[in-house]
C-alpha positions as CSV (number, residue, x, y, z in Angstrom):
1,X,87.4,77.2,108.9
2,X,88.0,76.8,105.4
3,X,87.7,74.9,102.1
4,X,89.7,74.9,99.0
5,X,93.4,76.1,97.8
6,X,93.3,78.8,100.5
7,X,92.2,77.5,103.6
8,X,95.5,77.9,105.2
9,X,94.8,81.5,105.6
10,X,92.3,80.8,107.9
11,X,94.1,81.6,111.4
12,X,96.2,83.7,110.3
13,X,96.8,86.8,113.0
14,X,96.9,90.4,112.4
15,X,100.0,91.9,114.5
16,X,97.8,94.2,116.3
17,X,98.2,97.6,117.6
18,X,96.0,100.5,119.1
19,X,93.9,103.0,117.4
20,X,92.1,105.9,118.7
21,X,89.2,108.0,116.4
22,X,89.5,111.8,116.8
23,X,86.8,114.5,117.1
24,X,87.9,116.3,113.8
25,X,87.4,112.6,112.0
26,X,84.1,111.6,113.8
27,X,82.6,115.3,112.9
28,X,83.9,115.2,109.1
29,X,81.6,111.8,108.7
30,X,78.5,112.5,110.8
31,X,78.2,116.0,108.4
32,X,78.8,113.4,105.4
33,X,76.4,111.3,106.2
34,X,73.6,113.6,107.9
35,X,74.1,112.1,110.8
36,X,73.6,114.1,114.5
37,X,77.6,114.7,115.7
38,X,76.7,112.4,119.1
39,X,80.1,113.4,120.3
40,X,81.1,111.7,122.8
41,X,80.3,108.7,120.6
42,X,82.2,107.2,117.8
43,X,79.5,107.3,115.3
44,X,79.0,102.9,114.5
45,X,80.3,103.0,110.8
46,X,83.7,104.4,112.0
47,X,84.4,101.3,113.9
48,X,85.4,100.1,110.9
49,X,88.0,102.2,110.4
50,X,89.3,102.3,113.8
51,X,89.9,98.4,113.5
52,X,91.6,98.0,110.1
53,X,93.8,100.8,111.4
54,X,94.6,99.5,114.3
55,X,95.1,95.9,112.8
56,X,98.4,96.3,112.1
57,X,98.1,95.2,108.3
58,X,97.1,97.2,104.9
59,X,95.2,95.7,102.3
60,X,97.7,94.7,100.2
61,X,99.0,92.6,102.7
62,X,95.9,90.5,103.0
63,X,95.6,90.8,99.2
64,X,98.9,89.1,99.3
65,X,97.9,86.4,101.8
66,X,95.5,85.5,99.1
67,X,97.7,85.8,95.6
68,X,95.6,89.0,94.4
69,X,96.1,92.6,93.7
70,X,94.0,95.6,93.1
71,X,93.9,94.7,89.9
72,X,92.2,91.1,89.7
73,X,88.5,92.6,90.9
74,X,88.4,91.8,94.3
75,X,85.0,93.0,96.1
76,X,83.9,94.1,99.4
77,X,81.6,91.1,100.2
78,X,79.5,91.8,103.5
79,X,80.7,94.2,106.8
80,X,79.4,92.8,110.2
81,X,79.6,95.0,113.8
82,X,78.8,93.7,117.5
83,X,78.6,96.3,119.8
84,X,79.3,95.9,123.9
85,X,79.0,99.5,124.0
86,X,79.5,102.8,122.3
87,X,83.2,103.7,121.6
88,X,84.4,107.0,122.6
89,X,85.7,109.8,120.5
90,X,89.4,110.1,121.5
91,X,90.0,107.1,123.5
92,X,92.4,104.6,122.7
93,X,91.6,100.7,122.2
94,X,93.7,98.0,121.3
95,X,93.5,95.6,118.2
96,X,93.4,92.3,117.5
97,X,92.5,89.9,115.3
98,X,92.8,87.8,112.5
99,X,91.7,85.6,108.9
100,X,88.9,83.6,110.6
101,X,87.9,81.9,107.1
102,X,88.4,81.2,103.7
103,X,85.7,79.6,101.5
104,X,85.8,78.6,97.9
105,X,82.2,78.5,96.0
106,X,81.7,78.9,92.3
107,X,78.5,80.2,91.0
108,X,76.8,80.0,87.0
109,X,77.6,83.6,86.4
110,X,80.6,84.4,88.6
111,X,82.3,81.6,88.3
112,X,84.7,80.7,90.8
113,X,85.8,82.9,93.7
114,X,86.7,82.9,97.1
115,X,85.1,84.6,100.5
116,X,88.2,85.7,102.6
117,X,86.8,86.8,106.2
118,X,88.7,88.6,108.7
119,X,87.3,89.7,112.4
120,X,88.9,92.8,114.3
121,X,88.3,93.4,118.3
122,X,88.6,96.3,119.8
123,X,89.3,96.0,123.4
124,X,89.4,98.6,126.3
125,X,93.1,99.1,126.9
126,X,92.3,99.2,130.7
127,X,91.0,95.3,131.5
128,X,90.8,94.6,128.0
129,X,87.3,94.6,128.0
130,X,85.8,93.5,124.9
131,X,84.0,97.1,123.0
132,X,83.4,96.0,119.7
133,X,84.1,93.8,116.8
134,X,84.7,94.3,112.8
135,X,84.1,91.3,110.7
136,X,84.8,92.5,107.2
137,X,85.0,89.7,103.8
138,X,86.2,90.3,100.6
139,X,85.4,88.4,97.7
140,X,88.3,87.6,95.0
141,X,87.3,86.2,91.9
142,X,89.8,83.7,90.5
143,X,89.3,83.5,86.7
144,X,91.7,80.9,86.5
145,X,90.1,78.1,88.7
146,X,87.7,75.5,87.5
């Protein structure tokens, strides 16, 4: 799905790989955010990070998908989970996942931009049962466009 100079991103696959949260990691950011340590639980907001570092790809590398850097202003744009079920603290999953969209829009103030969207699942690595899923969009501004 996709519209404007970019679209061809959307499909694009991540290579994939497993990731696993540990105790010390899932203890340092319930005490962050006052949040009870619910051990053996992941707490939610590290799903997140379990899935872009699992993806197999860094930032930059979807910065580069899209002809930006650090540098041109690009913006988180809106973080979406699904749940089947709690993950646990120490377990591996498996990644996978993709670019699932590219949109360009153009606004009065911000001119034009586009809405880069890419969707992470984490799967049980015995059965490969679905656990959860990371969509994550990121907005880069392009100046240049009209």
């Amino acid at each position: 799905m996709g519209s404007g100079p970019y679209a061809h991103v959307a499909g694009f696959r991540f290579p994939g790989g497993r990731t696993v949260v540990p105790r010390w990691m899932n203890q340092l950011w319930c005490d962050a955010v006052c949040s009870p340590d619910t051990t053996p639980d992941v707490h939610p907001m590290l799903v997140y990070y379990a899935a872009v570092q699992g993806s197999g790809v860094d930032f930059d590398t979807i910065f580069d998908l899209m002809d930006a850097s650090v540098e041109s202003g690009v913006m988180v744009g809106e973080q979406r989970f699904r749940f089947a079920r709690a993950l646990a603290v120490g377990k591996p999953y498996d990644v996978r996942g993709g670019m699932t969209s590219v949109e360009r829009k153009a606004g009065r103030r911000a001119g034009v931009f586009d809405i880069a969207t890419f969707e992470l699942e984490l799967r049980d690595p015995d059965g490969g049962a679905q656990v959860a899923t990371s969509a994550t969009s990121f907005v880069f501004p392009r100046r240049d466009a009209s």
